[in-house]
C-alpha positions as CSV (number, residue, x, y, z in Angstrom):
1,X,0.0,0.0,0.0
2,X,2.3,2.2,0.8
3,X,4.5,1.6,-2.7
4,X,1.1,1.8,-4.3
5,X,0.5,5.6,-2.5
6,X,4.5,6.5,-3.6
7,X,3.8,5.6,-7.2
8,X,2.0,9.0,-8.3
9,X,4.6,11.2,-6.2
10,X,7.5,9.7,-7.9
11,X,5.8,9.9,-11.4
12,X,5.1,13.8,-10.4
13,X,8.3,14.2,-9.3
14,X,9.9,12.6,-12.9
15,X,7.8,15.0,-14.8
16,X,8.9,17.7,-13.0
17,X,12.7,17.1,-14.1
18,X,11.9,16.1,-17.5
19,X,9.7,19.5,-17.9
20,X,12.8,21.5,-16.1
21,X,15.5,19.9,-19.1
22,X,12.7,20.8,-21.4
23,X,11.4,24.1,-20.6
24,X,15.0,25.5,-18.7
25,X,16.9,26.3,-21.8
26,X,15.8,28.9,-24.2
27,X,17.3,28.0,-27.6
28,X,19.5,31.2,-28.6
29,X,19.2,33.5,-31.2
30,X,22.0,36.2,-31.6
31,X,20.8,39.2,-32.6
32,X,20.1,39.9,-36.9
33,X,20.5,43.6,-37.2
34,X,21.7,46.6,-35.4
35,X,20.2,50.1,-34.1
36,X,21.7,51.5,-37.0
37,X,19.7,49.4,-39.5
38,X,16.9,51.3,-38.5
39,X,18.3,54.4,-38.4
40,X,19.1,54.9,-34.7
41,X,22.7,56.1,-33.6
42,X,24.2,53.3,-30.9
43,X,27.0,52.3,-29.2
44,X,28.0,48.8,-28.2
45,X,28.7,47.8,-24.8
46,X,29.0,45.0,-22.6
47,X,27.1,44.7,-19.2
48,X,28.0,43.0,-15.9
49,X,25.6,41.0,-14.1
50,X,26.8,37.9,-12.0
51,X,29.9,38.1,-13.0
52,X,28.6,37.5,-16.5
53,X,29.2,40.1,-19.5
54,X,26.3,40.7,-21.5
55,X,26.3,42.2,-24.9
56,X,24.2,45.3,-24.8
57,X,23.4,48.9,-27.3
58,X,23.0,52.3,-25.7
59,X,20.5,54.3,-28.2
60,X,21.0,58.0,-27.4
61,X,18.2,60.1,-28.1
62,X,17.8,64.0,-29.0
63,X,21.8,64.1,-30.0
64,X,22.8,63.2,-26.7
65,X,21.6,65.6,-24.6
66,X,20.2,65.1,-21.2
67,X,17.0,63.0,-19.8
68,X,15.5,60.5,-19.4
69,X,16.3,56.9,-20.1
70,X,14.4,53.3,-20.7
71,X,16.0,49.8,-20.3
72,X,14.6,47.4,-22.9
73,X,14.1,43.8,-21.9
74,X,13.1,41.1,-24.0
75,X,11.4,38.0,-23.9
76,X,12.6,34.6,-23.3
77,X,14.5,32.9,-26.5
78,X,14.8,36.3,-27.9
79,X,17.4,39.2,-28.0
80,X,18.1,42.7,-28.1
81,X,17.5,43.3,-31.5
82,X,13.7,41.9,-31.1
83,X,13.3,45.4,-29.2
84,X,14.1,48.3,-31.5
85,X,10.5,48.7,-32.7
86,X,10.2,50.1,-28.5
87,X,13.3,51.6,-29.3
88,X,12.6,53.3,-32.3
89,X,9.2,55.0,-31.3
90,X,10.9,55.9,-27.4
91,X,13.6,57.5,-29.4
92,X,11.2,59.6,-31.2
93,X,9.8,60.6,-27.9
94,X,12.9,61.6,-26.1
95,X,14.1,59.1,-24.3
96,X,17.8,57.0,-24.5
97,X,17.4,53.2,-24.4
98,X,19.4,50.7,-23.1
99,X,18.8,47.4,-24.7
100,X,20.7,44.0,-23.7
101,X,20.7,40.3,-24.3
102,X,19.4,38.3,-21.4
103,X,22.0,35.9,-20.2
104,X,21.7,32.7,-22.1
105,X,19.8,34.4,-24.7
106,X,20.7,36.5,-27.9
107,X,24.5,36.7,-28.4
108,X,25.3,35.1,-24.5
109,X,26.8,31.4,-24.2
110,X,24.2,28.9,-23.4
111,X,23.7,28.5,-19.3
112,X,24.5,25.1,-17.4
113,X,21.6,25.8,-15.3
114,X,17.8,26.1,-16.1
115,X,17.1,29.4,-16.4
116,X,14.1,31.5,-14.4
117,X,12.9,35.2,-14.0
118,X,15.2,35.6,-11.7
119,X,17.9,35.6,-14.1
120,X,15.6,37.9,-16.1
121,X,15.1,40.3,-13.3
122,X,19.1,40.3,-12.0
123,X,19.9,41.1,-15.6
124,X,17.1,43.8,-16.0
125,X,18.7,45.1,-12.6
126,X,22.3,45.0,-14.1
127,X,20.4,46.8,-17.1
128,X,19.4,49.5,-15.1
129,X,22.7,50.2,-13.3
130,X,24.3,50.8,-16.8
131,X,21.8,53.0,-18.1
132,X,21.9,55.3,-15.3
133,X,25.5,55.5,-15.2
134,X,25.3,57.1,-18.7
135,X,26.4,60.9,-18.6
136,X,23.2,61.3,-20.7
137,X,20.7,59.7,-18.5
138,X,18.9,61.8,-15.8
139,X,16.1,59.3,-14.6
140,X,15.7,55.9,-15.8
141,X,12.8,53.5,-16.0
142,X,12.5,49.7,-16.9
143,X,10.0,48.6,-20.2
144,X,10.0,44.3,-20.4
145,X,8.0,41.9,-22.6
146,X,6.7,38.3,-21.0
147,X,9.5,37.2,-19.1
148,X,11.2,40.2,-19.7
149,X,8.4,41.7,-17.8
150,X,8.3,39.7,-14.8
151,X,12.4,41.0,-14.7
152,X,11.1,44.4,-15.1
153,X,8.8,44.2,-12.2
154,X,11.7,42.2,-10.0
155,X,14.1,44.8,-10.9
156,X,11.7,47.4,-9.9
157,X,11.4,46.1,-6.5
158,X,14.8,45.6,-6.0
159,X,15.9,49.3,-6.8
160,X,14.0,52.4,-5.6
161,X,15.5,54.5,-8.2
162,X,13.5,52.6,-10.6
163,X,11.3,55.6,-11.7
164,X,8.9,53.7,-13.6
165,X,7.6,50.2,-14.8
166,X,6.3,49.1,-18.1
167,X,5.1,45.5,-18.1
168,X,4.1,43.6,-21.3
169,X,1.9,40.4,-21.2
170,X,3.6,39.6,-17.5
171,X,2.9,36.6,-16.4
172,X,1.2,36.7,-12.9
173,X,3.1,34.5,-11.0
174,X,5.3,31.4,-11.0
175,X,2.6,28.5,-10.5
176,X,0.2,29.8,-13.2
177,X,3.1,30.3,-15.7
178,X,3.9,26.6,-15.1
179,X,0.1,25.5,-15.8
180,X,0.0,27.2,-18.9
181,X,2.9,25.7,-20.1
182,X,0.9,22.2,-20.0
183,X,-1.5,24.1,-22.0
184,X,0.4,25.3,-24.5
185,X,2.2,21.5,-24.7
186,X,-1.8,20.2,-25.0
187,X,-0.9,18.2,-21.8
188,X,-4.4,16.1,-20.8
189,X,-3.9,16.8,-16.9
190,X,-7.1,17.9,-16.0
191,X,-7.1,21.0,-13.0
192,X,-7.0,19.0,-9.6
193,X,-4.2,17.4,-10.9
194,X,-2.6,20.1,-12.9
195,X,-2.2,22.4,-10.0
196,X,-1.1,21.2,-7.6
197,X,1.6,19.3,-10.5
198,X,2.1,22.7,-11.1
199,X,3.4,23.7,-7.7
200,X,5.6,20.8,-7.4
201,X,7.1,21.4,-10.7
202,X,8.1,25.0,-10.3
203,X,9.5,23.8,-7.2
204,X,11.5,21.6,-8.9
205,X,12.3,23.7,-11.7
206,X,14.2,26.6,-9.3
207,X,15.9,24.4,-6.6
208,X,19.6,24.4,-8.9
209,X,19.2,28.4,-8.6
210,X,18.0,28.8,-4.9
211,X,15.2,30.5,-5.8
212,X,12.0,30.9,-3.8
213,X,8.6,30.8,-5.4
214,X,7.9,34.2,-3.9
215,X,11.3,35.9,-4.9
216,X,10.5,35.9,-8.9
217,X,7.1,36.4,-8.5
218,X,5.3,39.2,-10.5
219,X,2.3,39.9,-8.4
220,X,4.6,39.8,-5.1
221,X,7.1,42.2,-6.2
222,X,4.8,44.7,-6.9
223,X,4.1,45.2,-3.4
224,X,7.4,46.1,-3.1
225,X,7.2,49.0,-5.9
226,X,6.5,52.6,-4.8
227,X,7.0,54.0,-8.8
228,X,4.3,53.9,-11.4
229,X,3.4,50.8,-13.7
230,X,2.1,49.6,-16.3
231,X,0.5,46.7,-17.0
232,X,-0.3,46.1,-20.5
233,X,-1.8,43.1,-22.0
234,X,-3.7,41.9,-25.4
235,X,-7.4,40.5,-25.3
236,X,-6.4,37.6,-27.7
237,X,-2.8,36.5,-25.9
238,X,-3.0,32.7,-26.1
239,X,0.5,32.6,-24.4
240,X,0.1,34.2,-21.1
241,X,-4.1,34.8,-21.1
242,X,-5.2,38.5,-20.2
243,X,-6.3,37.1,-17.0
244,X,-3.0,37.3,-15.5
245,X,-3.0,41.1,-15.8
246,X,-6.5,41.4,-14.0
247,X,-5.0,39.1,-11.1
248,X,-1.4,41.4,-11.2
249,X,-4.0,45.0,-11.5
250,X,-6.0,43.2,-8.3
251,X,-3.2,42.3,-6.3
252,X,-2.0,46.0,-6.5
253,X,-4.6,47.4,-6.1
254,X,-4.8,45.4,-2.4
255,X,-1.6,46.7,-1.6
256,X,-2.4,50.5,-2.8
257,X,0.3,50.1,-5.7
258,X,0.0,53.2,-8.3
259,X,-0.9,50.9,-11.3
260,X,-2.4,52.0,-14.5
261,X,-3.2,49.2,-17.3
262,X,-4.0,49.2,-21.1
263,X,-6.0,46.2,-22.5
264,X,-5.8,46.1,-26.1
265,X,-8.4,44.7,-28.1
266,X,-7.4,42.0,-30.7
267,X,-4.2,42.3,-29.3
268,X,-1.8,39.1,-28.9
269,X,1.0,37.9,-27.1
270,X,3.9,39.7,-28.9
271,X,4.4,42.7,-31.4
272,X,1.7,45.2,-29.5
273,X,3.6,48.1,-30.3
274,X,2.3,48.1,-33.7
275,X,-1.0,49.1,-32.2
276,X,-0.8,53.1,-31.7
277,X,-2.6,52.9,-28.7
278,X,0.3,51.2,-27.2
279,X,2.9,53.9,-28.9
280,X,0.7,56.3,-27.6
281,X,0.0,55.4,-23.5
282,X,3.5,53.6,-23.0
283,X,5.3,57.3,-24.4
284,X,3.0,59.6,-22.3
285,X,3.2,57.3,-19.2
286,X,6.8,57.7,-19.0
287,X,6.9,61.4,-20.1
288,X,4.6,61.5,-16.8
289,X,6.9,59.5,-14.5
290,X,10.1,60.1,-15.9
291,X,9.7,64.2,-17.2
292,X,11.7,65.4,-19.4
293,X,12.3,67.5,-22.4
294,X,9.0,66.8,-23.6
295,X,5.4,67.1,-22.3
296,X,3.1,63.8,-22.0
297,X,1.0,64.6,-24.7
298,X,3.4,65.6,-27.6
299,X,5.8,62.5,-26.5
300,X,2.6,60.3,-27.4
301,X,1.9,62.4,-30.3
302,X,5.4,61.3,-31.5
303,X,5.7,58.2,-30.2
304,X,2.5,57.3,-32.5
305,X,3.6,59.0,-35.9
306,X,6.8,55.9,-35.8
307,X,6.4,53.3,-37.9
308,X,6.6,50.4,-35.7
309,X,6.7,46.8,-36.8
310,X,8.0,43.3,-36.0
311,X,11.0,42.4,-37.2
312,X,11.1,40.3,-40.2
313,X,11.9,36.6,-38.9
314,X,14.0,33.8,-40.9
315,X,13.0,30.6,-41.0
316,X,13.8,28.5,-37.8
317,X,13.3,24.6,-36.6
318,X,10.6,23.9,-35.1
319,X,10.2,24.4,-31.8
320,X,9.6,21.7,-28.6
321,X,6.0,22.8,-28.4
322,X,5.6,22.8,-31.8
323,X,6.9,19.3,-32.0
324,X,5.0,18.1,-29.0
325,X,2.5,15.6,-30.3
326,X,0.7,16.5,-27.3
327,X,-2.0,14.0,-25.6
328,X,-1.1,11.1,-23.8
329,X,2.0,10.6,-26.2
330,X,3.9,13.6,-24.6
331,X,3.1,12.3,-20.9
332,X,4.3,9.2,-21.7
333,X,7.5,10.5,-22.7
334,X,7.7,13.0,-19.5
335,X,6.9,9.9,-17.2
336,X,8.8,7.4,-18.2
337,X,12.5,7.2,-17.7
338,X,14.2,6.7,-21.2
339,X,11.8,9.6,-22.5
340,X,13.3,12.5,-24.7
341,X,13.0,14.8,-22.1
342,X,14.3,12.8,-19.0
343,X,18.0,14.2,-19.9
344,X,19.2,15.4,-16.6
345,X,20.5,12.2,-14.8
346,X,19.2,13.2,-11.5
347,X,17.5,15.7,-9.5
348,X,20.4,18.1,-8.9
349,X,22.2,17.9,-12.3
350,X,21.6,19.6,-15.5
351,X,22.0,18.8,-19.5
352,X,25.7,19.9,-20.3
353,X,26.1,23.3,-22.5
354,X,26.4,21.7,-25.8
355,X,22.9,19.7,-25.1
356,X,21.2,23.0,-23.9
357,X,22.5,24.4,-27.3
358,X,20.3,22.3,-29.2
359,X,17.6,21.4,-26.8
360,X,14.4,23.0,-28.0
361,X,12.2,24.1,-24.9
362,X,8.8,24.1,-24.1
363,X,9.0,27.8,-23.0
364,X,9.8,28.9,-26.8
365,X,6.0,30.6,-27.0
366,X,6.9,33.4,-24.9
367,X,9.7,34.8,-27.1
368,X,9.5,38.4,-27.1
């Protein structure tokens, strides 16, 4: 009996490795073109954080002169390039950017551990830090995308000189991440079993780091924030649904955090600066928190005349979701011990750097 009642905690606990090999290791993609490819002046620099050097572009804005400043993060598999649209219309408003490559993203070496938003929001931090240090920046604010948003938020609460917080389809909080990521994967666990799977995996999935559940969590960072966000988010996001921005908008409002939001209708997941709403309210938000050289309404006035639009992607392999066959098949390969994802030998090891080079990863949907 008591082998029988193990069973089911050791299967959970198998899926919970398998998922952290899977879904730890964003596949990299160094950035394709420059700041200057656009037509934005830029100068190349490498950041510290950890110890680690991470590549990074200062855009100056308004010839250099003095004001204010926004650190651009992206999303996970992504890179800095994926943010000069936000760079491009920001410029046009009158504010430097500070855009970097997330460590084991973009241009950086692959990591030997599985990688969280922590290591998005110690990054954003280290972000931050080098933009202010800039003989051009006055003030500086944080702008992040998915899990460059939950980094955002963490690097908000870490540093009250933070002046301001944009978050872009943030996920809420560690647990519900990891349940949509069954989603996404079309993973049969029905709810009562999902969740509470859920919490055990994310468990699982921080312990190499040290991380608590709390410490990287969106919604409890942002009782730590005493600067302005906001929290934007599209109606049709099938990544991270809208309802984690009602549950991140509740949660401040219970702590009396100063949180605007922006909904955008028939907006998705990614590319929601192409809507000019979103130009528009992120440009005159920060000309409200941040001042500067220009007043709220003609920043958004500018901000909404650029041209924004996504990047034009090459082609790439597919991606672990996309090859998921999803069902029963996928949880018999996460359960059982010679399954694709079962890679990490034990509880405490990971997949050396030239597997996590080519390991594809569940996460790959929230790519900013």
């Amino acid at each position: 009996m008591a082998a029988l009642a193990a069973a089911p905690l050791g299967l959970a606990y198998r899926f919970a490795l398998a998922y952290r090999v899977r879904a730890g290791y964003p596949r990299r993609s160094p950035p394709r073109i420059t700041p200057a490819d656009i037509g934005l002046p830029y100068e190349s620099m490498l950041i510290e954080s950890d110890g680690l050097p991470l590549p990074a572009w200062f855009i100056p804005a308004r010839d250099g002169a003095p004001g204010p400043g926004v650190v651009l993060v992206h999303g996970w598999e992504s890179a800095r390039d994926r943010t000069l649209p936000m760079a491009a219309f920001l410029n046009a408003a009158g504010f430097h950017c500070l855009t970097l490559d997330i460590r084991g993203n973009g241009a950086n070496p692959a990591e030997d551990l599985p990688l969280s938003a922590g290591e998005f929001g110690a990054d954003a931090l280290a972000g931050f830090h080098a933009l202010i240090e800039q003989p051009e920046v006055t003030v500086g604010a944080i702008s992040g995308h998915s899990m460059g948003a939950i980094g955002a938020i963490l690097a908000g609460a870490a540093d009250p000189r933070v002046a301001a917080v944009v978050a872009t389809s943030a996920p809420a909080d560690p647990y519900r991440l990891t349940r949509q990521t069954f989603r996404l994967a079309r993973l049969p666990i029905p709810d009562p079993i999902a969740y509470p799977l859920a919490w055990l995996t994310t468990r699982v999935y921080l312990r190499p780091r040290g991380h608590g559940v709390a410490d990287i969590s969106a919604s409890t960072a942002l009782a730590r924030i005493e600067a302005p966000v906001l929290l934007v988010h599209g109606t049709d996001d099938a990544v991270v649904p809208v309802v984690h921005l009602e549950r991140l908008a509740r949660f401040g409002a219970s702590v009396d955090s100063p949180i605007e939001r922006l909904v955008i209708e028939g907006g998705q997941h990614s590319w929601l600066y192409e809507f000019p709403i979103y130009r528009r309210t992120v440009a005159a938000f920060l000309a409200r928190s941040l001042g500067g050289p220009l007043a709220p309404d003609e920043a958004a006035a500018r901000a909404e005349a650029v041209d924004a639009r996504r990047l034009p992607d090459t082609v790439r392999p597919p991606t672990q979701i996309e090859q998921e066959p999803g069902g029963f098949r996928s949880l018999v390969r996460l359960a059982t011990p010679k399954g694709r994802g079962d890679r990490d030998g034990g509880p405490e090891t990971g997949p050396s750097t030239s597997e996590n080079a080519s390991t594809d990863t569940l996460g790959a949907e929230l790519a900013g």
